[in-house]
C-alpha positions as CSV (number, residue, x, y, z in Angstrom):
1,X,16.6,-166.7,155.2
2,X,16.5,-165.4,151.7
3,X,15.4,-168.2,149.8
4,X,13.1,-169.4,152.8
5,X,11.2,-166.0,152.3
6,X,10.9,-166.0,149.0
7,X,9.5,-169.7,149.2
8,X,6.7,-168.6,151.8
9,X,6.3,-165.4,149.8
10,X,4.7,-167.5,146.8
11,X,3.2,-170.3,148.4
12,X,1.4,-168.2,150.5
13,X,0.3,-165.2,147.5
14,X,-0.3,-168.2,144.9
15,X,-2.8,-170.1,147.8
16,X,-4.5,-167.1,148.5
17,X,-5.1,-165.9,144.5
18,X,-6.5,-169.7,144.2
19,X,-9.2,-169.2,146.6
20,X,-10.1,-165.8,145.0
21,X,-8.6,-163.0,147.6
22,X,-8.1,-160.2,145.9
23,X,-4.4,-159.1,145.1
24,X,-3.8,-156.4,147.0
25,X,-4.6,-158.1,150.3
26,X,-2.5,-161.3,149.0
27,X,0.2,-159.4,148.4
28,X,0.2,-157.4,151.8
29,X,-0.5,-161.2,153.5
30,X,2.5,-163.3,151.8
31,X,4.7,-160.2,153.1
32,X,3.8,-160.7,156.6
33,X,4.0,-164.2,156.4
34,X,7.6,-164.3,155.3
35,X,8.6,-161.4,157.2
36,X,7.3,-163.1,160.4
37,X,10.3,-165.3,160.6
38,X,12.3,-162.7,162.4
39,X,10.2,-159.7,163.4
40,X,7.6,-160.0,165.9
41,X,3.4,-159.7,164.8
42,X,2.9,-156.3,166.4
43,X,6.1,-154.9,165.1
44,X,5.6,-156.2,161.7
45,X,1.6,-154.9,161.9
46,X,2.9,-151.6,162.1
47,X,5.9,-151.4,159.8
48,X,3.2,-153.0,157.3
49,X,0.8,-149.8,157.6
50,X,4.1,-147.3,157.7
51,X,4.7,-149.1,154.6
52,X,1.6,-148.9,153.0
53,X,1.5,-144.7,153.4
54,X,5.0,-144.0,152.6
55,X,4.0,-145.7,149.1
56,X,1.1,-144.0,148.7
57,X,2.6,-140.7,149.2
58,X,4.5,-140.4,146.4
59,X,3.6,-137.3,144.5
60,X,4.7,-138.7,140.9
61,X,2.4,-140.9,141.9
62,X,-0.7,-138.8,141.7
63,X,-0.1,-138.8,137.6
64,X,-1.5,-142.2,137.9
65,X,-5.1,-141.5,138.6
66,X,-5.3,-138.1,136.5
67,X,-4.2,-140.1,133.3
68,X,-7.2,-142.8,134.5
69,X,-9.6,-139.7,134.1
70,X,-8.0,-139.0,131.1
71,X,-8.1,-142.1,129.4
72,X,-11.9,-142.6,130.4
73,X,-12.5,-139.0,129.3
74,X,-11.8,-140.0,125.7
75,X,-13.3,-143.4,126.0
76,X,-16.5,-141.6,126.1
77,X,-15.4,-138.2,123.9
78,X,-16.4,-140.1,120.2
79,X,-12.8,-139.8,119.4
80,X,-12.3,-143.5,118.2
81,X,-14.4,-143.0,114.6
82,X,-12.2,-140.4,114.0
83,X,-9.1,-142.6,114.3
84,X,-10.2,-145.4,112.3
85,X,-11.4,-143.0,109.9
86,X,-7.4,-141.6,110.0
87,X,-5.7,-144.9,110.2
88,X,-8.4,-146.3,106.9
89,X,-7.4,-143.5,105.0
90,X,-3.5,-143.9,105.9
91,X,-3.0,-147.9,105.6
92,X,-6.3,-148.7,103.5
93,X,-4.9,-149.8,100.2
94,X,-3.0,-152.9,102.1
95,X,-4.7,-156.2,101.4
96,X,-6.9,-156.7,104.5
97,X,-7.4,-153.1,104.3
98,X,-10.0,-153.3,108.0
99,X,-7.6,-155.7,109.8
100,X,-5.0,-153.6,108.8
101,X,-6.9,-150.5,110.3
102,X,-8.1,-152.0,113.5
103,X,-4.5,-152.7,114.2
104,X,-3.1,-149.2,113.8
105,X,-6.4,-147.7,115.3
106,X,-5.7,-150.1,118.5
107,X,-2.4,-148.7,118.5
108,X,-3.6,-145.1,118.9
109,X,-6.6,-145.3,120.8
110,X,-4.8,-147.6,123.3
111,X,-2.3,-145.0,123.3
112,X,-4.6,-142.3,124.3
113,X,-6.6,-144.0,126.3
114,X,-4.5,-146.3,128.1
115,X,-6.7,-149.1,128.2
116,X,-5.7,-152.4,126.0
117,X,-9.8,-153.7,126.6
118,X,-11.1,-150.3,125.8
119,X,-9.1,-150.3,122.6
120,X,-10.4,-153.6,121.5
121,X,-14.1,-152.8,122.6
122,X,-13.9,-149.6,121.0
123,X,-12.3,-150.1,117.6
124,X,-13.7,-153.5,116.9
125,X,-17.0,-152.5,117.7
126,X,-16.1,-149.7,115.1
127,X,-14.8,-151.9,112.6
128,X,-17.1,-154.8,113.5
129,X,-20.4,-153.9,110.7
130,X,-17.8,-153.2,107.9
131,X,-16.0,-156.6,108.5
132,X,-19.2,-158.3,108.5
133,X,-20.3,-156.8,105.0
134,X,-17.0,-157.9,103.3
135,X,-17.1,-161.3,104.7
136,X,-14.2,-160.7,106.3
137,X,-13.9,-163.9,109.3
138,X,-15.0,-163.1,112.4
139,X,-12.2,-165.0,114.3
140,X,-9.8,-163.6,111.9
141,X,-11.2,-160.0,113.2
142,X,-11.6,-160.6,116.7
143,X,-7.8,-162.4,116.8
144,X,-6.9,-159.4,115.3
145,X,-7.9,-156.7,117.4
146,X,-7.1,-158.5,120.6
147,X,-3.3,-159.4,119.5
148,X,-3.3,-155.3,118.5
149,X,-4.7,-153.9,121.4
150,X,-1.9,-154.3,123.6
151,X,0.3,-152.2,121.6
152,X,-1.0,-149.1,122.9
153,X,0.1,-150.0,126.4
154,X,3.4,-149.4,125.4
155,X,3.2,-146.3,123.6
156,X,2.9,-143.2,126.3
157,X,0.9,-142.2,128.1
158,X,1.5,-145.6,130.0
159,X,0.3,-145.9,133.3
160,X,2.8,-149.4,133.1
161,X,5.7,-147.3,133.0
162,X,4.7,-144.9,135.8
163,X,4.5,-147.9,138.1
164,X,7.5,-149.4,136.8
165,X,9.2,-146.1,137.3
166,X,8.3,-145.7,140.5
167,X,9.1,-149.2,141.9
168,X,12.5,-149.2,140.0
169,X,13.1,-146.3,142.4
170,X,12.7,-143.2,140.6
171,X,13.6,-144.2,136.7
172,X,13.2,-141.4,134.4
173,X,9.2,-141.2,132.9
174,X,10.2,-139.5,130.2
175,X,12.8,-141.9,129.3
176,X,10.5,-144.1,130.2
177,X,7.6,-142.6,127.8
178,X,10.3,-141.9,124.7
179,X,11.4,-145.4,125.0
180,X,8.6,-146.7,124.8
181,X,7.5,-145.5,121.1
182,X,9.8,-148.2,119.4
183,X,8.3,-150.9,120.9
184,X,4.7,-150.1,120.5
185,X,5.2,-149.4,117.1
186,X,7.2,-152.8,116.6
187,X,4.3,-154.8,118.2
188,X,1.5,-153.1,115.7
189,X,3.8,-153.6,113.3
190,X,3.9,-157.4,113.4
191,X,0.3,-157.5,113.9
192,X,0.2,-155.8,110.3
193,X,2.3,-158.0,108.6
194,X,0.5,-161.6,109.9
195,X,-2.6,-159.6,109.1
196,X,-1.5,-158.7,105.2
197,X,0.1,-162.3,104.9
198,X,-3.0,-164.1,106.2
199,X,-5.6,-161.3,103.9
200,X,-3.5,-162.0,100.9
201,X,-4.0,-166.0,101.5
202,X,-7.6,-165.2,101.9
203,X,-8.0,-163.0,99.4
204,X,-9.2,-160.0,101.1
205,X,-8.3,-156.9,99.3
206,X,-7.5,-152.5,100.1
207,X,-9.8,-149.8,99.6
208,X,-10.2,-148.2,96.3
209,X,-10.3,-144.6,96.9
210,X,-11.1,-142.1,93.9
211,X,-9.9,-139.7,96.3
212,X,-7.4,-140.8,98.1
213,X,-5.7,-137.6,99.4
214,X,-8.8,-135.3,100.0
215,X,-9.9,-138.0,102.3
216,X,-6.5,-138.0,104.0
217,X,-6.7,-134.2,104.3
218,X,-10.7,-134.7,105.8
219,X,-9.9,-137.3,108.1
220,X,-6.3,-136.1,109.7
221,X,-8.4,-133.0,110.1
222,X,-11.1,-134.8,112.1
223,X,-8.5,-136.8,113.6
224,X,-6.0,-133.8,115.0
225,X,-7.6,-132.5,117.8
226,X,-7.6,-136.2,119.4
227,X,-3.6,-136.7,118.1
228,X,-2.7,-133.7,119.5
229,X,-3.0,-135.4,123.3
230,X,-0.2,-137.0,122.5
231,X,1.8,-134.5,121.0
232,X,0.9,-131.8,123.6
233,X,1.4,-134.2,127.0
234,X,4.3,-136.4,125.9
235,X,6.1,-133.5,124.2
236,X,5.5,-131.3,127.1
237,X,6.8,-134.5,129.5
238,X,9.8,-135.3,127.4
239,X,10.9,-131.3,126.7
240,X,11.0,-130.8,130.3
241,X,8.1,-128.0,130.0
242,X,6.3,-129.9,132.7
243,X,5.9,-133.0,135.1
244,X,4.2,-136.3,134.5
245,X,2.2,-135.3,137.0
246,X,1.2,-131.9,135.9
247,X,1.4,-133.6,131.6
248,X,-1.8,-136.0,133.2
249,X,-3.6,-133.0,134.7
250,X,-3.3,-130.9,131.3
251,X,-4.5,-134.3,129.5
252,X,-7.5,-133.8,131.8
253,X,-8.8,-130.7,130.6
254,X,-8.2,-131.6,127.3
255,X,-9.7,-134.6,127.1
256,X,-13.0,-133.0,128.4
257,X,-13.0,-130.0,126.3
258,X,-12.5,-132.5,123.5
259,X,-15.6,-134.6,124.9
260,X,-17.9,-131.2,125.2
261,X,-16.5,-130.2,122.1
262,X,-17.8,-133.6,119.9
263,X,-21.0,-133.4,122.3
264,X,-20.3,-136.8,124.0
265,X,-20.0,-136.1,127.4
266,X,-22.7,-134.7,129.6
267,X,-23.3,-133.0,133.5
268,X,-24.4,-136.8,134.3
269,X,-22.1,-138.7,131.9
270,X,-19.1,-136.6,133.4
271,X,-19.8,-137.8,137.4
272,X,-20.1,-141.3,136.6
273,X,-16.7,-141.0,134.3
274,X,-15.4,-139.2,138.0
275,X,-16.8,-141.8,140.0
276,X,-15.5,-145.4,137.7
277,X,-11.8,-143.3,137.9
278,X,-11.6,-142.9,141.3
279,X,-12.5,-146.7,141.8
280,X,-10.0,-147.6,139.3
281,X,-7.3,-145.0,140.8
282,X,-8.0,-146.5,144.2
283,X,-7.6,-149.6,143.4
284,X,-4.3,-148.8,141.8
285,X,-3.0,-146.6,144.5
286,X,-3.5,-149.0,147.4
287,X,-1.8,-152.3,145.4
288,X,1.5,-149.5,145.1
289,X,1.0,-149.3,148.7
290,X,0.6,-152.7,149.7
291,X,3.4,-153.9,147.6
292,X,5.9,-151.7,149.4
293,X,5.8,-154.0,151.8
294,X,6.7,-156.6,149.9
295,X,9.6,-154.2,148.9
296,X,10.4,-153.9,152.3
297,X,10.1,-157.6,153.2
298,X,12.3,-158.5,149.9
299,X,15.1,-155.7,150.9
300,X,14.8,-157.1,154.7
301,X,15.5,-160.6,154.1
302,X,17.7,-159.8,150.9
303,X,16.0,-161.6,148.5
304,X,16.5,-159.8,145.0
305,X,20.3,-160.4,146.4
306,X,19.7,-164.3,146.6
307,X,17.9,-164.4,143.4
308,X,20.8,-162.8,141.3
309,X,23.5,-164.6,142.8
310,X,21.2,-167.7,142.3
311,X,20.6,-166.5,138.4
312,X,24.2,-165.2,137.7
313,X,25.7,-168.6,139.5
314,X,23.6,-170.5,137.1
315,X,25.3,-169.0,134.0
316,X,27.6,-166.6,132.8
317,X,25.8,-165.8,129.6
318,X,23.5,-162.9,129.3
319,X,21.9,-164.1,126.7
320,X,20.3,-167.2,128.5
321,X,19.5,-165.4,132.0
322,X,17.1,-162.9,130.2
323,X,15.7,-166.2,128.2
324,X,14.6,-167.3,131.6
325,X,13.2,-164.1,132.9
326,X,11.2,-164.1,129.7
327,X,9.8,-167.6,130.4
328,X,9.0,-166.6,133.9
329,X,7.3,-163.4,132.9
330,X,5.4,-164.7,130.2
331,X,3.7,-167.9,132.3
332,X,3.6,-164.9,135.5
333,X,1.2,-162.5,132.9
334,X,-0.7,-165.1,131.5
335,X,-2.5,-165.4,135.1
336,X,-1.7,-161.7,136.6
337,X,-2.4,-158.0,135.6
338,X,0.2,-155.9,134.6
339,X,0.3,-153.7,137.4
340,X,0.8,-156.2,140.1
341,X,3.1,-158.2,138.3
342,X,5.3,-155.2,137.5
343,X,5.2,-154.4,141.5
344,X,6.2,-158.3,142.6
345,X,9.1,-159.2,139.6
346,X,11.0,-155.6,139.1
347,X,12.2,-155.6,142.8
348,X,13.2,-159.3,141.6
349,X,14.8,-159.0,138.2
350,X,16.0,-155.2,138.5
351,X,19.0,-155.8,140.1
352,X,20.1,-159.2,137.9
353,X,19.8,-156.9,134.6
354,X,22.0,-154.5,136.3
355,X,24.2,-156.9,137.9
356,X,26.0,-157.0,134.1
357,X,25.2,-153.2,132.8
358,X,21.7,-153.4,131.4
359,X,19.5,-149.7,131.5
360,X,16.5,-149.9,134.2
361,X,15.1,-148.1,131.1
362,X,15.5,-151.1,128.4
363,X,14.4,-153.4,131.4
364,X,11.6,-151.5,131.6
365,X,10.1,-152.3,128.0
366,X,10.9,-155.8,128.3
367,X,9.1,-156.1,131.5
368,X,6.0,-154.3,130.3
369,X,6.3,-155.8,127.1
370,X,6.1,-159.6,128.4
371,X,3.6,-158.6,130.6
372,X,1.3,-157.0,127.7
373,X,1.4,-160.3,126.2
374,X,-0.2,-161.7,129.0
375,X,-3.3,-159.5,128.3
376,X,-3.8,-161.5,125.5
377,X,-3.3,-165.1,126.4
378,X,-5.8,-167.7,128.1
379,X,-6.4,-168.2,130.9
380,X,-6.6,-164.8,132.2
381,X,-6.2,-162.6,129.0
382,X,-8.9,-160.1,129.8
383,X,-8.1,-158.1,126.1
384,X,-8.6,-161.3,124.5
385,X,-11.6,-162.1,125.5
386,X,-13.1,-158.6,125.1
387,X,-11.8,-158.7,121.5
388,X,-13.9,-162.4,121.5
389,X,-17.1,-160.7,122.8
390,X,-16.9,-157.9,120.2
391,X,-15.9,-160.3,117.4
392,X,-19.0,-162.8,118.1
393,X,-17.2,-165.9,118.0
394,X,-15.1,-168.2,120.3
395,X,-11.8,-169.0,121.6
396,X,-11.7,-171.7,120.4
397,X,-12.2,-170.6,116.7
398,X,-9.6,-167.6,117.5
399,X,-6.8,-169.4,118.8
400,X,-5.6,-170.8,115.7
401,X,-4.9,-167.5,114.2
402,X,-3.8,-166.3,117.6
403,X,-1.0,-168.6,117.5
404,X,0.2,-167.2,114.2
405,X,-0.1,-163.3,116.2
406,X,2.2,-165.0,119.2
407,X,5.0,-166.2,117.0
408,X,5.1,-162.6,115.7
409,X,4.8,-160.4,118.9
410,X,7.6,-162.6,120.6
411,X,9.7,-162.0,117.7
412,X,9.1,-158.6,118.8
413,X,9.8,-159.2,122.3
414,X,13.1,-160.9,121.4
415,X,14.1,-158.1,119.1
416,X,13.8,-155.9,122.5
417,X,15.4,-157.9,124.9
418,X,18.5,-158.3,122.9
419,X,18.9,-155.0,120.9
420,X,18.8,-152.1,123.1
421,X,18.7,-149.6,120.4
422,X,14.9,-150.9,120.0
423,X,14.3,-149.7,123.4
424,X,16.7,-146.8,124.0
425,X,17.6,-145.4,120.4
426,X,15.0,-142.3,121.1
427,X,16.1,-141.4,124.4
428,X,19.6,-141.8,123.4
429,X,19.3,-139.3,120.4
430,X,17.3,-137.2,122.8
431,X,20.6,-137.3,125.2
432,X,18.7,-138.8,128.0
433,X,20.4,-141.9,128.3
């Protein structure tokens, strides 16, 4: 029954994404289809809508839509000039001294705001008219900021690893958010070094700065206030001061204080922020909901049971099963947002990677970390093609440096799947683990 649910599960949700139903509803569709083998319509009708509330009334999950806000909050508040300005006067004197800065800028901004396509739209529209005046090339730029912007979807706040958290049933978020530095760090880190080797080749050079450390002192200054978010509502999370939930209520408040403060948000400016995050929230909310009924229909018919004997019975060698979830999540994100993916495959793969002792937490990164990718590569890639529209070119003129961006990243993403420490070496030391 197992495998013959699972088959009707994706035939059904892969038909129905073809034709252009939204998620949510395939999702909530394919369940009902499988699970129609052995429950009766009206039965299965209503277990689907008990379903749907009981994952939607969650209270962790209420951080979800306060750290939208939050992240839209300082989309608007003017805080990105200040981090380029930060990250310029901290990695500047590399060669490629603006590719270098729109990578570390992604990583921060996407940090604080959560959004991989607002990072890109953000700094490279920031870093765009400097670029343009060194003759820096455009498909260099825009291959750059859109392999960098996903980095900031690892580092926390990371509405990713609230979902994961709550779908793995209940995995620590500040585990979660503390494990999470290594990796996003990692990723922007390999993004710096393709983008030195390739600005060396080209011969594009650092800033000069006559001085260098007065402008540091200027522009961490500038910069604080909008750092601080992170320090305040991840330190807060990970001290135990306070909950995710109530960590992406503070961010909140001071995200718009921040705004008011730089005079970037107004009366009417603030609703329409309101209104976009409640449509993004919502949409959010209900896919959590509807795809607890796909956790119901998989724990039913006992498929995440079928799937690791089928995985484990394959081979005996760690090493090889995670190869293939890696394959599978790749190809998955290159056609599927993270969110939904992270609600179909962790029900799937959780219990595998436990089967022989590996942490929901390190599971966690990898997941989110293939998925990332995916924000990035054709023919979906949504990041990409933001960073495409900013940079003024094509795909076709960024892919060849892409390429050179994916060999790097999924070094990173094999130095997380098979070192833990990458993933787990800060809560470890933090004695959460």
């Amino acid at each position: 029954m197992a495998i013959s649910s699972l088959v009707i599960i994706l035939i059904v949700l892969v038909g129905l994404l073809a034709v252009g139903i939204p998620i949510s509803y395939s999702i909530g569709i394919a369940a009902l289809a499988a699970i129609l083998q052995t429950v009766p319509l009206d039965v299965s009708v209503l277990t689907a809508a008990q379903r749907i509330f009981v994952g939607m009334s969650k209270f962790s999950l209420t951080a979800i839509p306060f750290f939208v806000l939050a992240g839209n909050l300082m989309n608007q508040g003017g805080i990105a000039k200040r981090l380029v300005d930060f990250v310029v006067a901290i990695l500047g004197r590399l060669p490629g001294a603006l590719l270098v800065t729109n990578v570390g800028a992604n990583a921060l901004f996407g940090a604080i705001s959560g959004s991989a396509a607002a990072a890109a739209a953000a700094v490279g529209s920031m870093v765009q008219e400097g670029e343009e005046e060194q003759g820096y090339d455009l498909a260099l730029c825009a291959a750059t900021n859109g392999a960098s912007a996903p980095s900031g979807l690892l580092i926390p706040p990371s509405n990713a690893l609230i979902t994961y958290s709550l779908v793995s049933g209940g995995t620590s978020v500040a585990a979660l958010f503390l494990a999470g530095y290594l990796p996003g760090i990692l990723w922007a880190t390999c993004c710096i070094i393709v983008a030195v080797i390739i600005a060396k080749k080209k011969g594009y050079h650092g800033v000069k700065e006559e001085k260098r450390w007065k402008n540091l002192a200027m522009s961490t200054l500038r910069a604080f206030p909008s750092l601080s978010l992170i320090v305040v509502v991840i330190g807060g999370i990970i001290a135990g001061i306070f909950t995710a939930t109530e960590g992406s209520a503070i961010a909140v408040v001071y995200a718009l204080i921040l705004g008011i403060c730089y005079h970037n948000i107004t009366l009417k400016g603030f609703w329409r922020i309101v209104v976009d995050s409640a449509k993004m929230s919502g949409m959010i909310v209900f896919l959590i909901g509807v795809s607890n009924i796909l956790g119901w229909v998989m724990a039913f018919t006992q498929i995440p049971q079928a799937i690791s004997e089928a995985l484990l019975g394959l081979t005996d060698s760690r090493m090889i099963i995670l190869l293939i979830m890696n394959l599978i999540l790749l190809v998955a994100g290159t056609f599927m947002d993270v969110t939904p993916a992270i609600l179909i495959f962790t029900p799937l793969f959780l219990p595998v990677v436990k089967a022989f002792g590996m942490s929901a937490v390190q599971f966690g990164l990898i997941l989110v970390y293939n998925l990332c990718i995916g924000n990035i590569t054709p023919p979906v890639g949504n990041t990409l093609f933001v960073a495409i529209k900013v940079g003024k070119t094509s795909l076709s003129q960024v892919m060849p440096y892409m390429l050179m961006y994916y060999g790097a990243i999924l070094g990173g993403l094999l130095l997380v799947t098979y070192i833990p420490a990458v993933s787990l070496a800060l809560p470890w030391a933090a004695g959460m683990m």
